[in-house]
C-alpha positions in Angstrom: -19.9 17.2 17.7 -22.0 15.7 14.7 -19.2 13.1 14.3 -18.4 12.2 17.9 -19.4 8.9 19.5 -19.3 7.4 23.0 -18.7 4.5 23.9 -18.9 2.6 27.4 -17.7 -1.1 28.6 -16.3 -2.5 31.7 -13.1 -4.7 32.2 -12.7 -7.6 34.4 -9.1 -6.1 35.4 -7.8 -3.2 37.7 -6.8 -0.1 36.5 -3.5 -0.7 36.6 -3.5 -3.6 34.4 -5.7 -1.7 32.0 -2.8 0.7 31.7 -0.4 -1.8 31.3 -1.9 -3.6 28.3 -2.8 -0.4 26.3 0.1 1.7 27.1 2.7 2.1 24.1 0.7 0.0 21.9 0.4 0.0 18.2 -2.6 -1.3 16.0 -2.6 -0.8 12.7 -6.9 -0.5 10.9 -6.8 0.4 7.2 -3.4 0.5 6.7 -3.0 3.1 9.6 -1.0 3.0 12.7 -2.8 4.1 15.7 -0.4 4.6 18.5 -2.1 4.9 22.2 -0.2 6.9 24.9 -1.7 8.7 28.4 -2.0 12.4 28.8 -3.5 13.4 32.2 -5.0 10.7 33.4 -6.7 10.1 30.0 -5.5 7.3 27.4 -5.2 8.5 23.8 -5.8 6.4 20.6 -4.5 8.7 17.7 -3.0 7.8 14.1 0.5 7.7 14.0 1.5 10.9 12.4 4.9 10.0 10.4 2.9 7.0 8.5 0.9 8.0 5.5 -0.6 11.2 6.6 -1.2 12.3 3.1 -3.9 10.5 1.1 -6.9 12.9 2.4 -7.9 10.2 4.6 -10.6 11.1 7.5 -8.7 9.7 11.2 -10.3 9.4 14.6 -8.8 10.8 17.5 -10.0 8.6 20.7 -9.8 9.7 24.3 -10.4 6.6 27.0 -11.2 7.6 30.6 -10.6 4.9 33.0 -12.6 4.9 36.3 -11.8 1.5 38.6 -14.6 0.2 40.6 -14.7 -2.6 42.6 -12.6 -5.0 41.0 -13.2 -4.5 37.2 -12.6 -0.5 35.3 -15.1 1.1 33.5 -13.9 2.7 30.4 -15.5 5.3 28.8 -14.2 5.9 24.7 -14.9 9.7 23.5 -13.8 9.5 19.8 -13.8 12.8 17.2 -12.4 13.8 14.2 -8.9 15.0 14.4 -8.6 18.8 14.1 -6.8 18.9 10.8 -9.7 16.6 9.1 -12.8 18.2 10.2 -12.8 20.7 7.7 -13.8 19.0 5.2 -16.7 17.2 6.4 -18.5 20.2 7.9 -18.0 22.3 4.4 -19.9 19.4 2.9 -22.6 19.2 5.5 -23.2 23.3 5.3 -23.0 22.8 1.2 -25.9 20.4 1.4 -27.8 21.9 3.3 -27.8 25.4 1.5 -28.5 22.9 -1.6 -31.6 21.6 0.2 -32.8 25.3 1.6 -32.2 26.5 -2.1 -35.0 23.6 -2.7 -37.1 24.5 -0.1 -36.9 28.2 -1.3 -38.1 27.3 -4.7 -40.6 24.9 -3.6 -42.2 27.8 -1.4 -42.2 30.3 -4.5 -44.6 27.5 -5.7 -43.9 29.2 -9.8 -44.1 26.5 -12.1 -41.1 27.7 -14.1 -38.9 26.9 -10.8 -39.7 23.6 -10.8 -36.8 21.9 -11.9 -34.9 24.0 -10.1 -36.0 22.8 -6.8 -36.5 19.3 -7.7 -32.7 19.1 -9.5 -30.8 21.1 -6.3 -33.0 18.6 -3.6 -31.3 15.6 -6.2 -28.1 17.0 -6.1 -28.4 17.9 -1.8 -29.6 14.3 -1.6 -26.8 13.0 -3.6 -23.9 14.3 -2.5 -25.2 13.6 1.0 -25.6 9.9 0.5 -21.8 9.8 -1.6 -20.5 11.8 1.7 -22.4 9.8 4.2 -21.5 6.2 2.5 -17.2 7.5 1.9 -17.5 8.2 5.8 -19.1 4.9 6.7 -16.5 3.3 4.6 -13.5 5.7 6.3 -14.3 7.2 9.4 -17.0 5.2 11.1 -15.0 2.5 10.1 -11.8 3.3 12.2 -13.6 4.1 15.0 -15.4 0.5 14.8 -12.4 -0.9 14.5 -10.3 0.6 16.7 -13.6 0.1 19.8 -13.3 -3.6 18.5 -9.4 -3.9 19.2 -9.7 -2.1 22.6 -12.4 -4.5 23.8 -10.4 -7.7 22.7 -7.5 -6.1 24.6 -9.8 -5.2 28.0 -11.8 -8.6 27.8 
C-alpha cells in the first residue's frame, strides 16, 4: 500500500511480441536475479529465490498487465514489496510514528520539565525516518527503478 507504485507506458508491438520478449527472461539489478514468468494472463517480475535470498535485502515483486490496442500494448506495472519483506518496513513506520505522537503528547502537556523529552523523541522519530527512508531509496525504490527501466528498453 504505502510502498506500491504504478506505472504505465505503451509499446509499439502486439501483445504477442510483448510476451515473447519478456517471457523466461532473466535481469540481474543489484546483484539480484529477477526472473519474469506469466500467471493468468498477468506477467510477473520477482527475484529469483535460490540466489542470495539471505542478506536482509528489501525485493520488489512486479505484476505487468498487458492490454493490446490498436497496434501497440499498453502495459500497466503494479510493483509491492514481497510478502516476506514487508514486515520490517511497516514496524519501522508504526515505531516512528508512536516516537513522533510521544512528541506531540509532551509538547501538548506544555510542562517545561518535558521539554527535552519531546524535543529528543521528535529527533530521534525524525532520524530514524530519514536513515529508513534514505536505506529504502538506496534498496527498494532502487530495484523498482531499475527493473521499470529494463522493461521499457525491452518494450521500446
Amino acid at each position: 500500500m504505502l510502498f506500491s507504485r504504478k506505472y504505465k507506458f505503451s509499446s509499439n508491438s502486439r501483445l504477442t511480441e510483448v510476451k515473447n520478449r519478456l517471457l523466461g527472461k532473466h535481469t540481474t539489478v543489484h546483484n539480484f536475479d529477477f526472473e519474469i514468468y506469466e500467471d493468468d494472463d498477468l506477467l510477473h517480475i520477482v527475484p529469483n529465490r535460490e540466489l542470495r535470498d539471505d542478506d536482509g535485502s528489501v525485493l520488489p515483486v512486479m505484476h505487468l498487465k498487458l492490454n493490446e490496442a490498436n497496434q501497440q500494448t499498453d502495459v500497466q506495472v503494479v510493483s509491492e514489496l514481497r510478502a516476506q519483506d514487508a514486515g520490517g518496513p511497516y514496524l519501522v513506520l508504526v515505531f516512528t510514528l508512536l516516537l513522533l505522537l510521544g512528541s506531540a503528547a509532551f509538547y501538548l502537556i506544555d510542562a517545561k520539565e518535558f521539554e527535552i523529552f519531546y524535543l529528543t523523541t521528535l529527533g530521534l522519530g525524525v532520524l530514524i525516518f530519514s536513515i529508513f527512508w534514505i536505506k529504502m531509496e538506496m534498496g527498494y525504490f532502487s530495484h523498482v527503478r531499475k527493473l521499470k527501466q529494463y522493461l521499457q528498453s525491452m518494450l521500446n
